[in-house]
C-alpha positions in Angstrom: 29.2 -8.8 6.6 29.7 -10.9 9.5 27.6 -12.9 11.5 25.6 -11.6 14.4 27.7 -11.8 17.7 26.7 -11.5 21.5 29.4 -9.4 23.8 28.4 -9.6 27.7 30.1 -8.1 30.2 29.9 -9.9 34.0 26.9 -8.3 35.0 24.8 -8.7 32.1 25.0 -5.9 30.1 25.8 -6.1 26.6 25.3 -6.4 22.9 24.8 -8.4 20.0 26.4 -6.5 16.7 27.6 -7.4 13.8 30.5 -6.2 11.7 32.1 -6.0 8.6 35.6 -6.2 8.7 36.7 -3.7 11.6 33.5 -1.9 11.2 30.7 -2.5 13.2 27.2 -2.1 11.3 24.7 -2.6 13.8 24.1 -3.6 17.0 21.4 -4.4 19.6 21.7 -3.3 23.2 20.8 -5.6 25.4 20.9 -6.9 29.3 20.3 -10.4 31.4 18.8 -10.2 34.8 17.7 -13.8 36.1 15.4 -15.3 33.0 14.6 -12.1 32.0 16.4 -10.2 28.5 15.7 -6.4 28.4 16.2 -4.8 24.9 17.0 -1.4 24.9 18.0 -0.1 21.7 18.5 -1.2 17.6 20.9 0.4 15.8 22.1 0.2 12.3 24.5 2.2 10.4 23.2 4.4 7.7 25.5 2.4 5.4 23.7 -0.8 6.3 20.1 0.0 6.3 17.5 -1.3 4.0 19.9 -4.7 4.0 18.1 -6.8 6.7 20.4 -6.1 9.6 18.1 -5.1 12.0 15.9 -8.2 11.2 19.6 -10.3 11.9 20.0 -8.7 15.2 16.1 -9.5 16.3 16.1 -13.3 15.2 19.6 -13.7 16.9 18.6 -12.0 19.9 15.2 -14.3 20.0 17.0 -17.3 19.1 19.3 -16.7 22.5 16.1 -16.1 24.0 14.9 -19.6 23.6 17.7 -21.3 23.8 18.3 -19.9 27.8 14.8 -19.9 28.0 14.5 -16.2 28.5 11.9 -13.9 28.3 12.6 -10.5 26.4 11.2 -7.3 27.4 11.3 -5.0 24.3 11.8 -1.5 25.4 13.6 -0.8 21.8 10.9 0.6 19.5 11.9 -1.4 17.0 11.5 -4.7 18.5 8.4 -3.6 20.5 6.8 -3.3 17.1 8.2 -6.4 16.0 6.6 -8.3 18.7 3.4 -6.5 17.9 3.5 -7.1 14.7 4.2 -10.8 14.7 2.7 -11.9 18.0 2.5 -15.7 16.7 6.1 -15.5 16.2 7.5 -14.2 19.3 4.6 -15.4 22.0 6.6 -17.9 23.7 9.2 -15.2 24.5 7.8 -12.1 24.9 7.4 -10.9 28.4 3.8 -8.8 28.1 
């Protein structure tokens, strides 16, 4: 498996996926507006799961985050929970 990359498109939309060899295994939909990053939507494929990937996707996604100091708004069930879960971990970029 690859590392976790970030596809966007001119206006902000996008993804950060990761694949392994031609085949993509997960990804994270995702979109920029001014210093905000809205995540919409985890997916990993049924091949993948129980390997961590969706735990890839939400540090790389954080770590962009704080490195354009962004603030993520996590509409994704997944991350939402995340954030919940772990509030000491994700304060300084959650958007509450």
């Amino acid at each position: 498996m690859s590392d976790i990359k970030l596809n966007l498109d001119e206006k902000g939309f996008g993804h950060f996926y990761a694949l392994d060899g031609e085949e993509q295994l997960g990804e994270m939909e995702i979109s920029i507006s001014g210093n905000n990053l809205t995540v919409y939507h985890t997916e990993v494929s049924p091949k993948a799961e129980g390997k961590g990937l969706a735990k890839k996707l939400l540090a790389a996604m954080v770590d962009h985050a704080r490195k354009n100091a962004l603030k993520v708004i996590p509409l994704c069930p997944y991350v939402h929970a995340q954030f919940k879960r772990h509030k000491g971990e994700y304060v300084d970029v959650w958007n509450q």
